[in-house]
Every structure is written in C-alpha cells, then in structure tokens.
N, C-alpha and C positions, 0 to 999 in steps of 0.2 A: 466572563468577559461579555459588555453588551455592544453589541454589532453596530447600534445605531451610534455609540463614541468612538467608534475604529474612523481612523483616518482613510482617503478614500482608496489607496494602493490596499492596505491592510484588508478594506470591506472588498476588494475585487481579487483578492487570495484565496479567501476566505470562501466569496462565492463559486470562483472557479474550482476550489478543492471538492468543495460540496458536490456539484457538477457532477465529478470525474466519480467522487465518491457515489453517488448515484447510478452513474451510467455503469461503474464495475459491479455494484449489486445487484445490476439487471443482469448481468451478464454471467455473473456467478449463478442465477437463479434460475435464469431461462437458455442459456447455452449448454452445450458440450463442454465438460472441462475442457477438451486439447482446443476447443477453439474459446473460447470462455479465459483462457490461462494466458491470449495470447494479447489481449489487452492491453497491456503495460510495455509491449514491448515493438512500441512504435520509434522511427529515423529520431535519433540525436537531434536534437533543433539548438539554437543560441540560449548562451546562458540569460537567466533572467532573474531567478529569485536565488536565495540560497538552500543548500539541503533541510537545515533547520527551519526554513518559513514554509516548505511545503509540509513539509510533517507536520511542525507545530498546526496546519492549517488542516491537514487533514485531520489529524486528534478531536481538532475544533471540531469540523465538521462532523464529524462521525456522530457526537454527543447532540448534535441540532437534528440530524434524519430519524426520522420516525419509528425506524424499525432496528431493528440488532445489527450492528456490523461487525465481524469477526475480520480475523487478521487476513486471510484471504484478500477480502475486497480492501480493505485499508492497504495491505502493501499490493493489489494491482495500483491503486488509484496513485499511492507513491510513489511507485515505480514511473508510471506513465508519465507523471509531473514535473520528477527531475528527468527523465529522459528529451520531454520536449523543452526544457530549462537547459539543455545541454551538458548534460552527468548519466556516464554511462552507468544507472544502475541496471542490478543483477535482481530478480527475482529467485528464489530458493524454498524449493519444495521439500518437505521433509515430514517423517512420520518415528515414532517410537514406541512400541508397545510398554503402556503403563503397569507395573508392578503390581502398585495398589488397588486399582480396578479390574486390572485383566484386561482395558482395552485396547486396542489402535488407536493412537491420536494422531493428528496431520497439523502439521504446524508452513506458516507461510515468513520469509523475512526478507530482507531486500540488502544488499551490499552495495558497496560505492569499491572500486578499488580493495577488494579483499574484504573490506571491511564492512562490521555489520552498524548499519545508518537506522534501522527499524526492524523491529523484534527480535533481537539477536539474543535481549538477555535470556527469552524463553526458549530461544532453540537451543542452548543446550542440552544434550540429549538423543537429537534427534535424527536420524541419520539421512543427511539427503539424497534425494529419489531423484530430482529434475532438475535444471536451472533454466531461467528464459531469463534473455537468448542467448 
C-alpha cells in the first residue's frame, strides 16, 4: 500500500496508528509492565473509525516502524485506538507452556464484547492471567 495514494482520512489513520504504535513500544520497552500494560486502557471517547480501520491501520503501521513489533504493543496500541473511537475493548493477557520447546510463551489479544477483534486466532491455547481494565 503506498501512503502517498491513500486519500487524506486513510493517510491521518494511518499516521495516528503509527503514533500510538510508537508511543506503546516505548512504553513496553522502557516502563513497568503494570504501568506499561496500562496504556490502552484510557476513558471511552466518541466513535470515529471502525474496529476494522484501526487494526487494518495498525497492521500497516507496524510493517512501516523500524524496529520488531510484537503483539504486545500492536494490541496496546489497538486497544487504545478503539477505546478513544468509543468501543470498549478488552486487552487479555495470557501465557501457555509450549510442549515442543519447553517454554513459557505470553501471548497479548484484544476483545470487543466477548469477542476476539485481534489475535484471538493465536490465543488459543493460552490461558489468561490478566485483563485491562
């Protein structure tokens, strides 16, 4: 997708997602988890985009930032997104010991209404430890 033929709504989604995608891998990297975790789960504001344009937006952006983003920061910065779009999502923390390696893995997903809106298909599995908020 090139950013410079995105209509001008599309290029200001797009930039905002980056943003937020940004501002949650500082915050993963240089916070506290419990204060780091809490990121995404800022007051409800008015709706404004739909669930699908900020994911699709975040995806984007993730692929344009410089450095590796894992699901972590991708679903704070989701979460954050639709929250001040007015959609109460859920952030969902979870972890499952892997068979085949022997490890703990920690897995991050985000629900709307029960439902899982981003990374749900990997959380199977995994059993969850926390939810915010």
């Amino acid at each position: 997708m090139r950013i410079c033929r995105m209509d001008a709504g599309r290029r200001r989604l797009l930039i905002r997602a980056w943003v937020v995608l940004t501002m949650a891998s500082a915050a993963v990297a240089l916070l506290p988890f419990r204060i780091a975790i809490r990121f995404g789960t800022r007051s409800i504001g008015a709706a404004k985009h739909s669930l699908a344009d900020w994911i699709g937006a975040v995806e984007t952006a993730a692929r344009y930032v410089p450095w590796r983003t894992m699901c972590i920061e991708k679903g704070l910065a989701v979460q954050r997104l639709m929250r001040r779009s007015g959609v109460d999502a859920r952030l969902h923390y979870g972890a499952r010991h892997a068979a085949e390696t022997g490890k703990l893995e920690a897995h991050v997903w985000v629900t709307v209404a029960g439902e899982a809106v981003f990374g749900g298909e990997e959380a199977t599995g995994y059993a969850e430890l926390a939810r915010y908020p």
